[in-house]
N, CA and C atoms of all chains as a GROMACS GRO file, in nm:
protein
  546
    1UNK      N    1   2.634   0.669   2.622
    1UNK     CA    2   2.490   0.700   2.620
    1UNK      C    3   2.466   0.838   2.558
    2UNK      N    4   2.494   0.918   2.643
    2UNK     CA    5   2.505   1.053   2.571
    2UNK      C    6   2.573   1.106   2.434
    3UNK      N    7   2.647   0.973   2.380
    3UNK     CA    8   2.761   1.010   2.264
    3UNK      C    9   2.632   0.932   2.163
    4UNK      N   10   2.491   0.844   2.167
    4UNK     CA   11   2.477   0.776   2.154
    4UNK      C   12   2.364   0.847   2.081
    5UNK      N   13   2.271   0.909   2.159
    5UNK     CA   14   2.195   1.023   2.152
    5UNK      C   15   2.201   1.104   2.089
    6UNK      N   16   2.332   1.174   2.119
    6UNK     CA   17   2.380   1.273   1.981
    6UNK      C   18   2.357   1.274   1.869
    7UNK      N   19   2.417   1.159   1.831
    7UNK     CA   20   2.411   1.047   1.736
    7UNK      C   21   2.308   1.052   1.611
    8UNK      N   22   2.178   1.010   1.722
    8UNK     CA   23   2.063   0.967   1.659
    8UNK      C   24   1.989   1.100   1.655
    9UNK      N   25   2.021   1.232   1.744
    9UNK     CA   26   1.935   1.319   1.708
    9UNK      C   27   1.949   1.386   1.598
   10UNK      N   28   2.129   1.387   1.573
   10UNK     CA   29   2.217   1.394   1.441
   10UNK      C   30   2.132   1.382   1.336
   11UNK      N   31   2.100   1.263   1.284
   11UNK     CA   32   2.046   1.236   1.200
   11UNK      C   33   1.874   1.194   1.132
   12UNK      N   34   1.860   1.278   1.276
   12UNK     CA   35   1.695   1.275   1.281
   12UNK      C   36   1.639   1.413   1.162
   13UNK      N   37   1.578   1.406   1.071
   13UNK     CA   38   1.529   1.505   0.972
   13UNK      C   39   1.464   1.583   1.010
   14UNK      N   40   1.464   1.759   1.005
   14UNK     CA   41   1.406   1.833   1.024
   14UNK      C   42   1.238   1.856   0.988
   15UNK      N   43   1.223   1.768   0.902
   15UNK     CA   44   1.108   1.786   0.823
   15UNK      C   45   1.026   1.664   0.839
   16UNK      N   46   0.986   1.563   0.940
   16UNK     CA   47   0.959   1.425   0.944
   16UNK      C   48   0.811   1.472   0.912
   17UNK      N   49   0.754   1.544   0.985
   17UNK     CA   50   0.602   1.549   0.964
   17UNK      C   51   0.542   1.609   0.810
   18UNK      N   52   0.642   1.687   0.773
   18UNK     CA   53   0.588   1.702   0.644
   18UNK      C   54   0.598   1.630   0.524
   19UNK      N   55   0.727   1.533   0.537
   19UNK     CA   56   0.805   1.393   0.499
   19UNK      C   57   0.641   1.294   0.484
   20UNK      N   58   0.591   1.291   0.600
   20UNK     CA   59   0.491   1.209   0.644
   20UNK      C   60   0.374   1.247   0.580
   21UNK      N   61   0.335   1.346   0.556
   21UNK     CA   62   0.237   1.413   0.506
   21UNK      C   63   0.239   1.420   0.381
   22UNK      N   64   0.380   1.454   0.281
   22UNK     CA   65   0.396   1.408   0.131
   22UNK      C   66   0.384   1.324   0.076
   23UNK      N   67   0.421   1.208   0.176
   23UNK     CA   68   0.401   1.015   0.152
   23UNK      C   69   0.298   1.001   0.145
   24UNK      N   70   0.213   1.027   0.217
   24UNK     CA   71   0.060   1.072   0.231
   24UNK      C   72  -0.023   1.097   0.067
   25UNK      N   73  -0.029   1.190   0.108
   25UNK     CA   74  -0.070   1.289  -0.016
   25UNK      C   75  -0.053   1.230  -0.179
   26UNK      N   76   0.147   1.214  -0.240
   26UNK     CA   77   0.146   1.167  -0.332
   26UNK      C   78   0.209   0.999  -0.292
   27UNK      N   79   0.199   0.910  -0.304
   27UNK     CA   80   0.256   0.772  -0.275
   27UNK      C   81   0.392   0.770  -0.372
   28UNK      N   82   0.526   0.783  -0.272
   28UNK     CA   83   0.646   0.784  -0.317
   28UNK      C   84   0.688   0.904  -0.229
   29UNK      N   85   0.580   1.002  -0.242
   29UNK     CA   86   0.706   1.122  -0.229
   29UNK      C   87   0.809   1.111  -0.125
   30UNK      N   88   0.759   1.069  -0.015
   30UNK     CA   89   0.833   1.118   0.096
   30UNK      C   90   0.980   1.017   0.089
   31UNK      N   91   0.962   0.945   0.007
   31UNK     CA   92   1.085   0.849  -0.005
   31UNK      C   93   1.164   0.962  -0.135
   32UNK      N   94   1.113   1.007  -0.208
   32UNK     CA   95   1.186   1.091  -0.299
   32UNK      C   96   1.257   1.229  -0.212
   33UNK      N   97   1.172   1.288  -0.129
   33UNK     CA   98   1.227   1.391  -0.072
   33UNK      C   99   1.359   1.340  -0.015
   34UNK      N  100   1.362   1.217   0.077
   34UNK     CA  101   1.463   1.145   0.157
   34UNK      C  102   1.605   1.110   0.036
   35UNK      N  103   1.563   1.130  -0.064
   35UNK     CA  104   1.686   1.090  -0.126
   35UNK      C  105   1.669   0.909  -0.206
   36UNK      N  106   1.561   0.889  -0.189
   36UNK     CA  107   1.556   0.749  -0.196
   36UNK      C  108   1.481   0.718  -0.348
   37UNK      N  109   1.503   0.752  -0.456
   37UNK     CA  110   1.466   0.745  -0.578
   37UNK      C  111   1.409   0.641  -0.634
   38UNK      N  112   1.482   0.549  -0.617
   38UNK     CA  113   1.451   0.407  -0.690
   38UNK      C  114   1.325   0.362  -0.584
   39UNK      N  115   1.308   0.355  -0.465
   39UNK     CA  116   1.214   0.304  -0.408
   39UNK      C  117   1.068   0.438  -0.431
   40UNK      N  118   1.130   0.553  -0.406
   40UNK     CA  119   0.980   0.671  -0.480
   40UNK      C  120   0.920   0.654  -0.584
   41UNK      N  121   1.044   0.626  -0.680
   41UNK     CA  122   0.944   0.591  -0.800
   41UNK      C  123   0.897   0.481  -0.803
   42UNK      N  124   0.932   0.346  -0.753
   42UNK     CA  125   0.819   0.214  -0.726
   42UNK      C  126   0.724   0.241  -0.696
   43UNK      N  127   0.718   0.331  -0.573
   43UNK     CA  128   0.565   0.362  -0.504
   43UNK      C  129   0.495   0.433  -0.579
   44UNK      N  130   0.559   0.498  -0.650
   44UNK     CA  131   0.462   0.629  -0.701
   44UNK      C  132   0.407   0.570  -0.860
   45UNK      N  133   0.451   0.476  -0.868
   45UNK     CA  134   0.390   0.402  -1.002
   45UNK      C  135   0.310   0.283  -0.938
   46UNK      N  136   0.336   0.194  -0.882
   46UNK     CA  137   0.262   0.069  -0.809
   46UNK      C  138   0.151   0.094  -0.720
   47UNK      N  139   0.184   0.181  -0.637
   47UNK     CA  140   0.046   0.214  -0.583
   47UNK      C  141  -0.094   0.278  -0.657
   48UNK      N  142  -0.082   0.388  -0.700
   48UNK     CA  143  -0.167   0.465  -0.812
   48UNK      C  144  -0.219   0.344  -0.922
   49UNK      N  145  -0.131   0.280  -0.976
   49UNK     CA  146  -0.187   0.192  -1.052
   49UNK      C  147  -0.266   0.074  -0.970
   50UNK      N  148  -0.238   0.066  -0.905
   50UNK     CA  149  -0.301  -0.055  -0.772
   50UNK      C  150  -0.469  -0.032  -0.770
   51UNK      N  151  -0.474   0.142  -0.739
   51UNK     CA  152  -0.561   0.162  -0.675
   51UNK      C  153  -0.649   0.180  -0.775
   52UNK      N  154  -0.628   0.226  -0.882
   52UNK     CA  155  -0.686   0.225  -1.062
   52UNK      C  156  -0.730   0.090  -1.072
   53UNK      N  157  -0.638  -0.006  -1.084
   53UNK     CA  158  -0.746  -0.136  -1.096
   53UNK      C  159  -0.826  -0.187  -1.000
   54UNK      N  160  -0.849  -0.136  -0.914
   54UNK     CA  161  -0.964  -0.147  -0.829
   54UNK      C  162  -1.059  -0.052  -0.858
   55UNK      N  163  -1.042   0.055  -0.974
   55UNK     CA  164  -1.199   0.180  -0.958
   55UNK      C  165  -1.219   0.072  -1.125
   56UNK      N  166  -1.124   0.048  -1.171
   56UNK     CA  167  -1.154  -0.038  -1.314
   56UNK      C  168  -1.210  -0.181  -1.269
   57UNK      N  169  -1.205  -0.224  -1.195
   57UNK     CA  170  -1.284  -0.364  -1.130
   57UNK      C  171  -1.407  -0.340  -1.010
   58UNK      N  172  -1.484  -0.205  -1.068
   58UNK     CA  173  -1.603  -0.141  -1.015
   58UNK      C  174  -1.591  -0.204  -0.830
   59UNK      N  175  -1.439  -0.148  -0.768
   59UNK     CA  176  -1.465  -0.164  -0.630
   59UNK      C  177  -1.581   0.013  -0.583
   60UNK      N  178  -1.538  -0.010  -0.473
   60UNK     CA  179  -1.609   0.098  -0.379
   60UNK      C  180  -1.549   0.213  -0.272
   61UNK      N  181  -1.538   0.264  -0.318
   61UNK     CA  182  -1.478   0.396  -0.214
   61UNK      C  183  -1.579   0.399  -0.107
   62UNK      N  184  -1.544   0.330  -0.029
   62UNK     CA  185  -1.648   0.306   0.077
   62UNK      C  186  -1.661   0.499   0.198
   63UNK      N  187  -1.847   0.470   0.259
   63UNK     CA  188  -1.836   0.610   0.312
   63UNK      C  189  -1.806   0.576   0.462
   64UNK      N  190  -1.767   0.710   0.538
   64UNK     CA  191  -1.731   0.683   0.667
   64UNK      C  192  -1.900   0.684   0.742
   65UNK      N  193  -1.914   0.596   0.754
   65UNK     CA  194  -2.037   0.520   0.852
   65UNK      C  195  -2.040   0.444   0.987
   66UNK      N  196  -2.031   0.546   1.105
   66UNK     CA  197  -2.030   0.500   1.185
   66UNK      C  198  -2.100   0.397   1.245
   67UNK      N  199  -2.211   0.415   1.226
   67UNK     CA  200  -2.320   0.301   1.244
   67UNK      C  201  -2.242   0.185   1.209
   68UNK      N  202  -2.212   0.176   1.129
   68UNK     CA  203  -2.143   0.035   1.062
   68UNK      C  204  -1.966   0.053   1.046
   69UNK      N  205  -1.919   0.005   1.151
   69UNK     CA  206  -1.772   0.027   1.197
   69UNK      C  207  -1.692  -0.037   1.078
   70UNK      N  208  -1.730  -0.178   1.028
   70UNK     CA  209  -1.622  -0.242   0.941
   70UNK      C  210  -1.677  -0.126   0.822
   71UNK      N  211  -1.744  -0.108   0.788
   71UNK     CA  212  -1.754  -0.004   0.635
   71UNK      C  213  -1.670   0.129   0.694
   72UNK      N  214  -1.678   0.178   0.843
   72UNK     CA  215  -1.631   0.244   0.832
   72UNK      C  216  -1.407   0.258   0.814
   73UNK      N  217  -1.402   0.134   0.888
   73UNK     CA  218  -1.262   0.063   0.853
   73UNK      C  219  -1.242   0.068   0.722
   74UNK      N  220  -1.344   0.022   0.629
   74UNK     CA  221  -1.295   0.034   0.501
   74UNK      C  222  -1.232   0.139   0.433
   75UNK      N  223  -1.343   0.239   0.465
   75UNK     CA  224  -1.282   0.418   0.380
   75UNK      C  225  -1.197   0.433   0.446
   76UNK      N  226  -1.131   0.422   0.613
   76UNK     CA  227  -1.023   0.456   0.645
   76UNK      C  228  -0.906   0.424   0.567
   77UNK      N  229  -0.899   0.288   0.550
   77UNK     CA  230  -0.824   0.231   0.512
   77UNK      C  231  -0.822   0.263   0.303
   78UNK      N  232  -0.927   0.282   0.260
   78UNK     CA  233  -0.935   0.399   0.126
   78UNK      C  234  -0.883   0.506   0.116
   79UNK      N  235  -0.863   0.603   0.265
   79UNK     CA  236  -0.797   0.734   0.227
   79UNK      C  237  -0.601   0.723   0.258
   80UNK      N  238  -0.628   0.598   0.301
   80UNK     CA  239  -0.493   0.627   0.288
   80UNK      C  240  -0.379   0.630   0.200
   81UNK      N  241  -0.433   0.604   0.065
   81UNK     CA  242  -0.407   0.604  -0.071
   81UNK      C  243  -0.355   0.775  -0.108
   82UNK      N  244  -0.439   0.822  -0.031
   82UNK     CA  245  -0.407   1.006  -0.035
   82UNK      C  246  -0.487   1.062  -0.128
   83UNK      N  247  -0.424   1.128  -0.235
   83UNK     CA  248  -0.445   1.224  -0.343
   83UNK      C  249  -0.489   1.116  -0.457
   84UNK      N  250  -0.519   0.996  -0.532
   84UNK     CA  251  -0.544   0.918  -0.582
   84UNK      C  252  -0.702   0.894  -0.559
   85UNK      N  253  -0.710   0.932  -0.426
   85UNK     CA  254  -0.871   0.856  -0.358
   85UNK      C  255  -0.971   1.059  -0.350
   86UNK      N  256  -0.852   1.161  -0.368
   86UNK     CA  257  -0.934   1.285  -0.369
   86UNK      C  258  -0.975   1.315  -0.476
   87UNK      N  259  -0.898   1.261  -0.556
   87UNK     CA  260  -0.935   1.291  -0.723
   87UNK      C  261  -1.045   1.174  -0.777
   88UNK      N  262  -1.079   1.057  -0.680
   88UNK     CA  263  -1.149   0.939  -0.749
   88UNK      C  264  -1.306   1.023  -0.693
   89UNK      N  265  -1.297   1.067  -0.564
   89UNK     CA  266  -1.422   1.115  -0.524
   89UNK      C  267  -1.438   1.232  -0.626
   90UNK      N  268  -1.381   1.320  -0.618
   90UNK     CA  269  -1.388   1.443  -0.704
   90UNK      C  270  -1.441   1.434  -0.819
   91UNK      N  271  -1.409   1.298  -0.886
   91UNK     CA  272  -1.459   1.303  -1.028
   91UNK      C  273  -1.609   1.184  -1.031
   92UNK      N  274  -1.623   1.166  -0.879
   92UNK     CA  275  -1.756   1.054  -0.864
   92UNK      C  276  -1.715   0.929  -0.917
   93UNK      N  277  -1.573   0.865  -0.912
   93UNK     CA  278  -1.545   0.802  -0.955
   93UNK      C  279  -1.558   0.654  -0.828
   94UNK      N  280  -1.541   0.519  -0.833
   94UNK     CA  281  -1.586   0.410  -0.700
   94UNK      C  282  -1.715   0.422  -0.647
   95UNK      N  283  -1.790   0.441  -0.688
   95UNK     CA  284  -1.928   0.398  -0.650
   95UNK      C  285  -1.954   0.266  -0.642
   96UNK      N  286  -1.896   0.206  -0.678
   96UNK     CA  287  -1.921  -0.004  -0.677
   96UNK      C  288  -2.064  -0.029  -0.721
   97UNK      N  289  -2.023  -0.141  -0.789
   97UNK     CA  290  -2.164  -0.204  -0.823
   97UNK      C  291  -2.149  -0.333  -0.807
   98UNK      N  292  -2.246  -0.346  -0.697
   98UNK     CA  293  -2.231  -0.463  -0.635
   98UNK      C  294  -2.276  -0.563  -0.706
   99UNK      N  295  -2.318  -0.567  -0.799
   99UNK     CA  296  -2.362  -0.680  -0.876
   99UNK      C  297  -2.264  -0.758  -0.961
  100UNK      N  298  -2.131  -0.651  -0.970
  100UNK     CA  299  -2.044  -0.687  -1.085
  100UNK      C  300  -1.998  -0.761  -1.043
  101UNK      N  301  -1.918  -0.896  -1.098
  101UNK     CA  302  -1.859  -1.023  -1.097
  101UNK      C  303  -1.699  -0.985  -1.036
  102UNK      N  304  -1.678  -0.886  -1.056
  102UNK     CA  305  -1.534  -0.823  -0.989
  102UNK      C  306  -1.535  -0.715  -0.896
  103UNK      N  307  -1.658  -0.707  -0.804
  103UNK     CA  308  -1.648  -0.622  -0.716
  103UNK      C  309  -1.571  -0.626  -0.614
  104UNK      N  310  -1.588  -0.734  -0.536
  104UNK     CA  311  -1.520  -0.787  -0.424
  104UNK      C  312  -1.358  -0.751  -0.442
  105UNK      N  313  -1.341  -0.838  -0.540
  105UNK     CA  314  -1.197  -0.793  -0.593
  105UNK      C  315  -1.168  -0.661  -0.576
  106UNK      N  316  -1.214  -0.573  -0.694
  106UNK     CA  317  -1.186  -0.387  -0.676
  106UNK      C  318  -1.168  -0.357  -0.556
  107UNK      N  319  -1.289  -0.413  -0.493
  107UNK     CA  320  -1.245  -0.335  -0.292
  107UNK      C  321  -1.084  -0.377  -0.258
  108UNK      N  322  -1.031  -0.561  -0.271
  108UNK     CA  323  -0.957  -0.552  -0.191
  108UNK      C  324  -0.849  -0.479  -0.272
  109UNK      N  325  -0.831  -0.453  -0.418
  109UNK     CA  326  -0.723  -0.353  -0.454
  109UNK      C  327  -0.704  -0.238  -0.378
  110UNK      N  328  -0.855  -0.147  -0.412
  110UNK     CA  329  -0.839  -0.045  -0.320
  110UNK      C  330  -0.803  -0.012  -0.195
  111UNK      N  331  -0.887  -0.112  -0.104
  111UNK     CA  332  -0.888  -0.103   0.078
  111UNK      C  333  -0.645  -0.177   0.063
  112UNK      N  334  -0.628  -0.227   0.039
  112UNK     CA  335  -0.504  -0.300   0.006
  112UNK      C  336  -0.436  -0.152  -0.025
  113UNK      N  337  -0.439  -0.098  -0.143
  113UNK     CA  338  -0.381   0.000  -0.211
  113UNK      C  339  -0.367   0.138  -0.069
  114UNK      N  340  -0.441   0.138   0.000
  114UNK     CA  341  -0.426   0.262   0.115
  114UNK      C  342  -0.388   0.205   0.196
  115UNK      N  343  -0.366   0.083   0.191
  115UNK     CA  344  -0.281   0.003   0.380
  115UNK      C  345  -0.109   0.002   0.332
  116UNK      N  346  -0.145  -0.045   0.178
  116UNK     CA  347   0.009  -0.030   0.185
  116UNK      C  348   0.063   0.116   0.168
  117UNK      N  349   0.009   0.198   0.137
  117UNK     CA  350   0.054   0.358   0.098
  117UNK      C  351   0.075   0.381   0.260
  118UNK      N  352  -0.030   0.363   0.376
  118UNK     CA  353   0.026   0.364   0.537
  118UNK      C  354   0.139   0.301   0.559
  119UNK      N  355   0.159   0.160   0.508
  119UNK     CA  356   0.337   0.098   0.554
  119UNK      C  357   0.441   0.213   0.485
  120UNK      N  358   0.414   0.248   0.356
  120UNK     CA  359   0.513   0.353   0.313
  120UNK      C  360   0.503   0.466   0.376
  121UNK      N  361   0.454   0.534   0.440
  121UNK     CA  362   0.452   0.634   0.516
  121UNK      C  363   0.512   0.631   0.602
  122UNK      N  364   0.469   0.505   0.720
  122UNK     CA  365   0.546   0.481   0.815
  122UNK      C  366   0.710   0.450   0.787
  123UNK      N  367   0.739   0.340   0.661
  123UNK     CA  368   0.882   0.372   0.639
  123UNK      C  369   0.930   0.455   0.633
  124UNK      N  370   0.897   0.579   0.564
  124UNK     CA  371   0.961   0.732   0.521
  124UNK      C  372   0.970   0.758   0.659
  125UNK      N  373   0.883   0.778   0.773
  125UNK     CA  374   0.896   0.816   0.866
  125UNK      C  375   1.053   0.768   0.944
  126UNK      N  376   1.057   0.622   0.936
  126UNK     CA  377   1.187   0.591   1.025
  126UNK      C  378   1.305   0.596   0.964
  127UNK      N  379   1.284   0.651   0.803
  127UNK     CA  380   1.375   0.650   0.789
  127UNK      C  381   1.467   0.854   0.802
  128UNK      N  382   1.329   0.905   0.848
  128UNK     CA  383   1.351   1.077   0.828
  128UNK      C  384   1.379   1.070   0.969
  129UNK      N  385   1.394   0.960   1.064
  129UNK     CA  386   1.418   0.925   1.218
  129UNK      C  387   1.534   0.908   1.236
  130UNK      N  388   1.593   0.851   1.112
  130UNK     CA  389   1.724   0.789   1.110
  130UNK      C  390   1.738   0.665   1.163
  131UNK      N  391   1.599   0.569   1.155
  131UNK     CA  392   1.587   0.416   1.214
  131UNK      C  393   1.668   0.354   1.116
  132UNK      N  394   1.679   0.355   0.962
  132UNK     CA  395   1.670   0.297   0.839
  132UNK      C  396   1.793   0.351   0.798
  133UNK      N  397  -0.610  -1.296  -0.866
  133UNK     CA  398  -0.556  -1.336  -0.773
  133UNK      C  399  -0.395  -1.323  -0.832
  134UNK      N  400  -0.375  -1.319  -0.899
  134UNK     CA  401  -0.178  -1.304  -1.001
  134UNK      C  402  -0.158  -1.162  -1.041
  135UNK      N  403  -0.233  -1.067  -1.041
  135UNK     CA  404  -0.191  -0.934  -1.054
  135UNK      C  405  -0.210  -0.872  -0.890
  136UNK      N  406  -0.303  -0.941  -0.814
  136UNK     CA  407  -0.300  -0.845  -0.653
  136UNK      C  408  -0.168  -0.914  -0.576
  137UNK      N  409  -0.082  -1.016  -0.659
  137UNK     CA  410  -0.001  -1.081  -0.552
  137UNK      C  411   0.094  -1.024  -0.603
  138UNK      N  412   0.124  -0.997  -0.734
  138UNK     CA  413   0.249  -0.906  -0.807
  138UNK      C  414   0.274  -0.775  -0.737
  139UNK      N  415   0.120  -0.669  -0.721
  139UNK     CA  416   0.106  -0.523  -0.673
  139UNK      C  417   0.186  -0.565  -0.480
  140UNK      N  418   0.133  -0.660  -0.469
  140UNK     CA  419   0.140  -0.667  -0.313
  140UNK      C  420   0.314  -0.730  -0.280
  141UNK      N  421   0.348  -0.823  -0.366
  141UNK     CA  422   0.488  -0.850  -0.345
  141UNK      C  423   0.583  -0.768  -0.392
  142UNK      N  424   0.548  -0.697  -0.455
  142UNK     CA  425   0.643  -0.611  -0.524
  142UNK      C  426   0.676  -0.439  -0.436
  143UNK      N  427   0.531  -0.386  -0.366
  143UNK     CA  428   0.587  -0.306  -0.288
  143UNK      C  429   0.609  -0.330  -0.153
  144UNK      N  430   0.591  -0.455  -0.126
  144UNK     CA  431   0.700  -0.528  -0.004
  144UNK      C  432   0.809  -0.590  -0.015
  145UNK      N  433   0.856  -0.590  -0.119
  145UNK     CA  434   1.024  -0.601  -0.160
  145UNK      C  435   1.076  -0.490  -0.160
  146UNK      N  436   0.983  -0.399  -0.238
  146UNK     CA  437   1.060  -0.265  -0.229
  146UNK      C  438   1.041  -0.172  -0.071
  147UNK      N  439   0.975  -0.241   0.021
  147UNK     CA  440   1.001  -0.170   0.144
  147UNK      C  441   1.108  -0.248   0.221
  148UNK      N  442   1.142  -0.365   0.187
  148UNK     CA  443   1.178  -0.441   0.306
  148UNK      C  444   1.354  -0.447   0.215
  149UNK      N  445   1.378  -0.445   0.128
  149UNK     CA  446   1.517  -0.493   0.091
  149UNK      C  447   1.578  -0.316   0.039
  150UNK      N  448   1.656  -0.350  -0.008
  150UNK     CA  449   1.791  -0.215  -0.028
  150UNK      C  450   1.764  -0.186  -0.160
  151UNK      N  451   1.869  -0.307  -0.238
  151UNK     CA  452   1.924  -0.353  -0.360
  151UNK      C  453   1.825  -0.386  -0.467
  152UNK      N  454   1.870  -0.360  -0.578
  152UNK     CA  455   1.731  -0.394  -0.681
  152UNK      C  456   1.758  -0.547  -0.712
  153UNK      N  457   1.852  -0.624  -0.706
  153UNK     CA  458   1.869  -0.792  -0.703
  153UNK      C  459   1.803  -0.800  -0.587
  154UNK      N  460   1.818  -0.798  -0.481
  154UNK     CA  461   1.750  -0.828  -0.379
  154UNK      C  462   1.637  -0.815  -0.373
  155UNK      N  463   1.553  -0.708  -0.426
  155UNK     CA  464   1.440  -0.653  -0.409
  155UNK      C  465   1.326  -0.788  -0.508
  156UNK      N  466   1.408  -0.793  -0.673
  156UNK     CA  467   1.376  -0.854  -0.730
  156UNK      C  468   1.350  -1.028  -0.731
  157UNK      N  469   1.466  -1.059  -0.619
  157UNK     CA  470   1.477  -1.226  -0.570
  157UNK      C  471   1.325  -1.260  -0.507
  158UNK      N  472   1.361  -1.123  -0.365
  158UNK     CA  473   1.268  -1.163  -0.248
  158UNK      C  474   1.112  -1.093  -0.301
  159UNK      N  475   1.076  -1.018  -0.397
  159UNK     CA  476   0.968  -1.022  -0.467
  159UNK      C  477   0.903  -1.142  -0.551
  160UNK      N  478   0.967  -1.193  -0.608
  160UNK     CA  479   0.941  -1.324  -0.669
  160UNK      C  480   0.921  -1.462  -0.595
  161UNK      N  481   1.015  -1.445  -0.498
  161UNK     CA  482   0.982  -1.591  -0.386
  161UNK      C  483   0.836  -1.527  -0.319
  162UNK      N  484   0.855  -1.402  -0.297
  162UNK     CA  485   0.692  -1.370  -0.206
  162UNK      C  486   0.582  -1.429  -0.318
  163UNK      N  487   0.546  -1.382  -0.406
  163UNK     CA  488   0.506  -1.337  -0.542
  163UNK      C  489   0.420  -1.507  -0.543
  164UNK      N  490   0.578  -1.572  -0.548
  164UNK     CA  491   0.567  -1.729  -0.563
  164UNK      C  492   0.440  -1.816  -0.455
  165UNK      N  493   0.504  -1.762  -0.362
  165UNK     CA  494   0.436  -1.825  -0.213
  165UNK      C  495   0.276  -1.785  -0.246
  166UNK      N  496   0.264  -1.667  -0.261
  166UNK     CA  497   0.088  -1.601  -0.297
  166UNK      C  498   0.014  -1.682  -0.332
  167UNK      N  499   0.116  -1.695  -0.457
  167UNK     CA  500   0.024  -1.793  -0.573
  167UNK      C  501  -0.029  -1.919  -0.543
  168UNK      N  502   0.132  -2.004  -0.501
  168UNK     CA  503   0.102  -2.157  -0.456
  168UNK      C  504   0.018  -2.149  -0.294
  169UNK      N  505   0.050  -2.057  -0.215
  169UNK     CA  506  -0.047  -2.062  -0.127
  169UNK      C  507  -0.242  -2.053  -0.095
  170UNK      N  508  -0.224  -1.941  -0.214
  170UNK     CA  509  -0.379  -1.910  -0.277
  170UNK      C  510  -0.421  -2.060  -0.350
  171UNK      N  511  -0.350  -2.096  -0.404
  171UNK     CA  512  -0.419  -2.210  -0.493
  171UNK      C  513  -0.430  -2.356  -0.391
  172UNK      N  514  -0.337  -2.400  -0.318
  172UNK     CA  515  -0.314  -2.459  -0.216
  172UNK      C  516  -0.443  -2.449  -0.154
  173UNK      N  517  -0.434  -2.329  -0.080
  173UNK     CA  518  -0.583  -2.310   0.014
  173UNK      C  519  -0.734  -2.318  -0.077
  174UNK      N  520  -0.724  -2.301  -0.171
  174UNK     CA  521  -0.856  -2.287  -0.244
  174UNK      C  522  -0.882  -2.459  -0.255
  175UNK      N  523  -0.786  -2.532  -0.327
  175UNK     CA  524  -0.775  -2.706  -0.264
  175UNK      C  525  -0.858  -2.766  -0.182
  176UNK      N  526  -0.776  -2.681  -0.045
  176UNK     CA  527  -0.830  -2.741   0.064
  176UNK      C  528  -0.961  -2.694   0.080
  177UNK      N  529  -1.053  -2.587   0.054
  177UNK     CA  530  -1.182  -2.543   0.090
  177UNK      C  531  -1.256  -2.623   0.018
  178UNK      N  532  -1.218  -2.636  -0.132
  178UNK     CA  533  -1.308  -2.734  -0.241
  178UNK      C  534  -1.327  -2.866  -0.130
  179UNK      N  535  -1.213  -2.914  -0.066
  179UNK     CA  536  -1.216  -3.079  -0.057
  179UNK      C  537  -1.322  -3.058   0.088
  180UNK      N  538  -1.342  -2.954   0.162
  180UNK     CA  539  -1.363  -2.963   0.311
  180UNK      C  540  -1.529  -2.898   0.299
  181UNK      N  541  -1.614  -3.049   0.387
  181UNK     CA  542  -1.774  -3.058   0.333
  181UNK      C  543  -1.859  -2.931   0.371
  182UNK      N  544  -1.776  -2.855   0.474
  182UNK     CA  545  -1.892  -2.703   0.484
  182UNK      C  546  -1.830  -2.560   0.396
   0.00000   0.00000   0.00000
């Protein structure tokens, strides 16, 4: 038990929260910091582009609106894209137009594009845990 | 519906497998399933009266 522990604290990463916070921020990094190359650079090309064809298929960077909980689920689930979704606001970029024949679509790239950038986060995490 | 199932199978191969054969197999069977499942279900909504 105690040899077991060791073990796992062994190989637990000094840096998990900031690991977590880079994954965050750029999509890949925290798998690049970890040593994990080939899977950083998947993310860091697949996601970003993900989330691009959703501002190019006039989705919506939805606002945080409490009043209205599922819109507000939505932007949650928008920022978790990171630095992709600071630079889309920044430049007034996802405003949606709901009229367009590919709106619906754009959302689920986008709202999609920040759920999966959260599963990669959480991987980096278990793997800076030493779960992985 | 064939480019959100590519984005979506492809960085769940690359979370879930090691190997880039592997990654590439079990991306394509996902990839696969999307497609024939999406089209499958769209089938069944056309044929079903509400």
């Amino acid at each position: 038990m105690a040899t077991t522990t060791a073990r796992v604290a062994a190989t637990v990463h000094p840096h998990t929260y900031a690991i977590c916070a880079a994954a965050w921020v750029v999509p890949g990094a925290g798998h690049l910091w970890l040593g994990r190359r080939q899977k950083g650079i998947a993310f860091l090309l697949l996601l970003p582009l993900m989330f691009a064809c959703g501002l190019w298929l006039e989705g919506r960077l939805f606002p945080f609106e409490i009043t209205q909980p599922l819109v507000a689920l939505a932007a949650a689930a928008d920022v978790g894209i990171g630095l992709p979704y600071l630079l889309a606001k920044a430049m007034s970029m996802g405003a949606g137009r709901v009229v367009a024949i590919t709106y619906e679509y754009g959302n689920a790239f986008l709202i999609v594009a920040g759920l999966l950038n959260m599963l990669v986060v959480l991987d980096a995490f278990d793997i800076a845990q030493g779960r992985k | 519906m064939v480019v959100f199932a590519f984005f979506v199978s492809a960085v769940f191969a690359t979370l879930m497998r090691e190997s880039a054969g592997e990654q590439l197999r079990f991306g394509a069977r996902l990839m696969g399933g999307f497609v024939v499942g999406g089209v499958v279900l769209g089938w069944l909504l056309y044929v079903l009266p509400f």
